[in-house]
C-alpha positions as a Python dict, from the first residue, in 0.01 Angstrom:
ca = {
    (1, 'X'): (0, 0, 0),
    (2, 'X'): (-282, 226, 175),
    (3, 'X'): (-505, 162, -22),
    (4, 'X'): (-465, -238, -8),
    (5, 'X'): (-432, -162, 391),
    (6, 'X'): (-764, 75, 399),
    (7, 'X'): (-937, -195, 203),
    (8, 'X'): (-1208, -440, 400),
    (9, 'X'): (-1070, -748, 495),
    (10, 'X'): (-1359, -958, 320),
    (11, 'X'): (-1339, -783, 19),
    (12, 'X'): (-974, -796, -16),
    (13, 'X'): (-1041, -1166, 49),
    (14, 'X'): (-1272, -1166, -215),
    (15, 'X'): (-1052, -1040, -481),
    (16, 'X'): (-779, -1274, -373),
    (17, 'X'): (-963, -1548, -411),
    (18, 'X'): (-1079, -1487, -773),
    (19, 'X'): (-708, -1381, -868),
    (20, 'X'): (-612, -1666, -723),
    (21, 'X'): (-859, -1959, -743),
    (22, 'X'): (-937, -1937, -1112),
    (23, 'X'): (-713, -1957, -1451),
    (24, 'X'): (-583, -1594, -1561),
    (25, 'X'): (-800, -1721, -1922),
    (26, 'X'): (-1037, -1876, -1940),
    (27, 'X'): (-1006, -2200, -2081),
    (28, 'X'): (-1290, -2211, -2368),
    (29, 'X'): (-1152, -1972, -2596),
    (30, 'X'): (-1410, -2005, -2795),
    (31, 'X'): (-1657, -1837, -2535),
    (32, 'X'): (-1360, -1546, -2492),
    (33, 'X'): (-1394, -1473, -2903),
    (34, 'X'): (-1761, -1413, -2886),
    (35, 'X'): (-1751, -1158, -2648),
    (36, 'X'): (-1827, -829, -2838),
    (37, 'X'): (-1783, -587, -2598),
    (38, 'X'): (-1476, -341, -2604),
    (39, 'X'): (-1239, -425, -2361),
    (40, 'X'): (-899, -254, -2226),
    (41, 'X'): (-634, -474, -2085),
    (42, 'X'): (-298, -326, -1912),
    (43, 'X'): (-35, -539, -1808),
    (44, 'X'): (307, -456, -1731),
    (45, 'X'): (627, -645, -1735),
    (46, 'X'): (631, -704, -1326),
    (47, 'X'): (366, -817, -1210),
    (48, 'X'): (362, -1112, -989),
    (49, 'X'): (24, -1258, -1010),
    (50, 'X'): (-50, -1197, -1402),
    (51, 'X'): (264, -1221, -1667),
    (52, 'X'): (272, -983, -1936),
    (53, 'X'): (238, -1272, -2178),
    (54, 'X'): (-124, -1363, -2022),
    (55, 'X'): (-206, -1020, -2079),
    (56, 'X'): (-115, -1010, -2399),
    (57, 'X'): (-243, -1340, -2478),
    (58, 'X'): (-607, -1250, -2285),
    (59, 'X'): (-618, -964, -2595),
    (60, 'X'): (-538, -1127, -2882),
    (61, 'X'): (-817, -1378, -2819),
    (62, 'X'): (-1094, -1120, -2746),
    (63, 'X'): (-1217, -943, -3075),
    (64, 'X'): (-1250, -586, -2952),
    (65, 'X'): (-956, -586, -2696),
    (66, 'X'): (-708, -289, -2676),
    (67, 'X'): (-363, -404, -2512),
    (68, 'X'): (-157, -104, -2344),
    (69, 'X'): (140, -196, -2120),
    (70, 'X'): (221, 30, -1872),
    (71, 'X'): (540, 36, -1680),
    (72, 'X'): (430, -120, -1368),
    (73, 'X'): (169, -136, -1108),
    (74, 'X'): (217, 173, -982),
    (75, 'X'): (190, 441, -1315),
    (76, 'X'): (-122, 464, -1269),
    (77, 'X'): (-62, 643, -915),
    (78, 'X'): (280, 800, -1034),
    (79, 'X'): (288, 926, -1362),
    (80, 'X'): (-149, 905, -1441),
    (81, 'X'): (-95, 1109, -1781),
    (82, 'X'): (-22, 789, -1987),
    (83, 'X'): (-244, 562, -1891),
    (84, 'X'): (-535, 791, -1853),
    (85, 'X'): (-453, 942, -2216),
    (86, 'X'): (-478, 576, -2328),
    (87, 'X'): (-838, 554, -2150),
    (88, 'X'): (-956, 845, -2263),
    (89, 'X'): (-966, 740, -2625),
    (90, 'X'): (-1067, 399, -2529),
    (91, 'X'): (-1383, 540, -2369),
    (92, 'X'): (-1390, 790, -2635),
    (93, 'X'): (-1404, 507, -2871),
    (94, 'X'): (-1677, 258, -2724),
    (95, 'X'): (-2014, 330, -2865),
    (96, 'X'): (-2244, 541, -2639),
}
Protein backbone atom coordinates (compact mmCIF):
# COMPACT_ATOMS: atom_id res chain seq x y z
CA UNK A 1 0.00 0.00 0.00
CA UNK A 2 2.99 2.67 0.22
CA UNK A 3 4.18 2.09 -2.53
CA UNK A 4 0.73 2.39 -4.59
CA UNK A 5 0.26 5.64 -2.17
CA UNK A 6 3.98 7.09 -2.95
CA UNK A 7 3.25 6.46 -6.59
CA UNK A 8 2.38 9.71 -9.02
CA UNK A 9 -1.06 10.16 -9.52
CA UNK A 10 -0.72 10.23 -13.48
CA UNK A 11 1.25 7.35 -13.61
CA UNK A 12 -0.83 5.29 -11.38
CA UNK A 13 -3.55 6.52 -13.77
CA UNK A 14 -1.66 5.34 -16.47
CA UNK A 15 -1.29 1.85 -15.39
CA UNK A 16 -4.93 1.69 -14.49
CA UNK A 17 -5.98 2.49 -17.53
CA UNK A 18 -4.03 -0.16 -19.52
CA UNK A 19 -5.06 -2.87 -16.80
CA UNK A 20 -8.19 -1.81 -17.23
CA UNK A 21 -9.10 -0.52 -20.73
CA UNK A 22 -7.65 -3.38 -22.73
CA UNK A 23 -8.30 -7.39 -22.82
CA UNK A 24 -5.89 -9.31 -20.25
CA UNK A 25 -4.87 -11.30 -24.05
CA UNK A 26 -4.73 -10.17 -26.65
CA UNK A 27 -7.16 -11.25 -28.99
CA UNK A 28 -5.01 -12.37 -32.22
CA UNK A 29 -3.37 -15.25 -30.86
CA UNK A 30 -1.74 -15.70 -33.65
CA UNK A 31 0.41 -12.41 -33.18
CA UNK A 32 0.96 -13.73 -29.25
CA UNK A 33 2.66 -17.22 -30.83
CA UNK A 34 5.15 -15.35 -32.87
CA UNK A 35 6.59 -13.57 -30.24
CA UNK A 36 10.06 -15.16 -29.61
CA UNK A 37 11.20 -13.51 -26.82
CA UNK A 38 11.45 -15.27 -23.31
CA UNK A 39 8.90 -14.21 -21.16
CA UNK A 40 8.05 -14.83 -17.26
CA UNK A 41 4.50 -14.68 -16.18
CA UNK A 42 3.40 -14.92 -12.28
CA UNK A 43 -0.01 -15.09 -11.33
CA UNK A 44 -1.44 -16.14 -8.20
CA UNK A 45 -4.74 -17.54 -7.19
CA UNK A 46 -6.16 -13.94 -5.74
CA UNK A 47 -5.83 -11.55 -7.69
CA UNK A 48 -8.65 -9.33 -8.52
CA UNK A 49 -7.87 -7.75 -11.76
CA UNK A 50 -6.08 -10.87 -13.60
CA UNK A 51 -7.44 -14.66 -12.78
CA UNK A 52 -4.98 -17.27 -12.48
CA UNK A 53 -6.55 -18.94 -15.49
CA UNK A 54 -5.59 -15.76 -17.79
CA UNK A 55 -2.27 -16.18 -16.54
CA UNK A 56 -1.98 -19.42 -17.26
CA UNK A 57 -3.71 -19.19 -20.44
CA UNK A 58 -1.39 -15.83 -21.51
CA UNK A 59 1.65 -18.75 -21.22
CA UNK A 60 0.56 -21.48 -22.92
CA UNK A 61 -0.02 -19.35 -26.02
CA UNK A 62 3.43 -17.62 -26.02
CA UNK A 63 6.27 -20.06 -27.23
CA UNK A 64 9.02 -19.16 -24.77
CA UNK A 65 6.79 -18.34 -21.68
CA UNK A 66 7.72 -19.64 -18.14
CA UNK A 67 4.49 -19.77 -15.81
CA UNK A 68 5.35 -19.57 -11.89
CA UNK A 69 2.44 -18.97 -9.46
CA UNK A 70 3.22 -17.41 -6.49
CA UNK A 71 1.04 -17.27 -3.46
CA UNK A 72 -0.28 -13.88 -3.79
CA UNK A 73 0.46 -10.34 -4.50
CA UNK A 74 2.38 -9.76 -1.78
CA UNK A 75 5.41 -12.78 -1.81
CA UNK A 76 7.24 -10.90 -3.57
CA UNK A 77 7.53 -8.27 -0.55
CA UNK A 78 7.13 -11.10 2.16
CA UNK A 79 8.83 -14.12 1.54
CA UNK A 80 11.30 -12.68 -1.86
CA UNK A 81 13.39 -16.09 -1.76
CA UNK A 82 10.89 -17.94 -4.08
CA UNK A 83 10.12 -15.83 -6.52
CA UNK A 84 13.48 -14.30 -6.94
CA UNK A 85 15.05 -18.00 -7.07
CA UNK A 86 12.52 -18.52 -9.91
CA UNK A 87 13.96 -15.21 -11.69
CA UNK A 88 17.20 -15.90 -11.24
CA UNK A 89 17.25 -18.90 -13.51
CA UNK A 90 14.88 -17.26 -15.81
CA UNK A 91 17.42 -14.48 -16.39
CA UNK A 92 20.04 -17.00 -16.10
CA UNK A 93 18.40 -18.73 -18.92
CA UNK A 94 17.62 -15.89 -21.60
CA UNK A 95 20.40 -15.57 -24.05
CA UNK A 96 22.87 -12.69 -23.35
Amino acid sequence: MRDVASIDPRVARAILTGLLAEPPIPEDAASLARLAVPVLVIGHRNDPLHALADARDLASRLPNATLVEASSIAEYRMRPTTLAAHLRRFLAAVPG
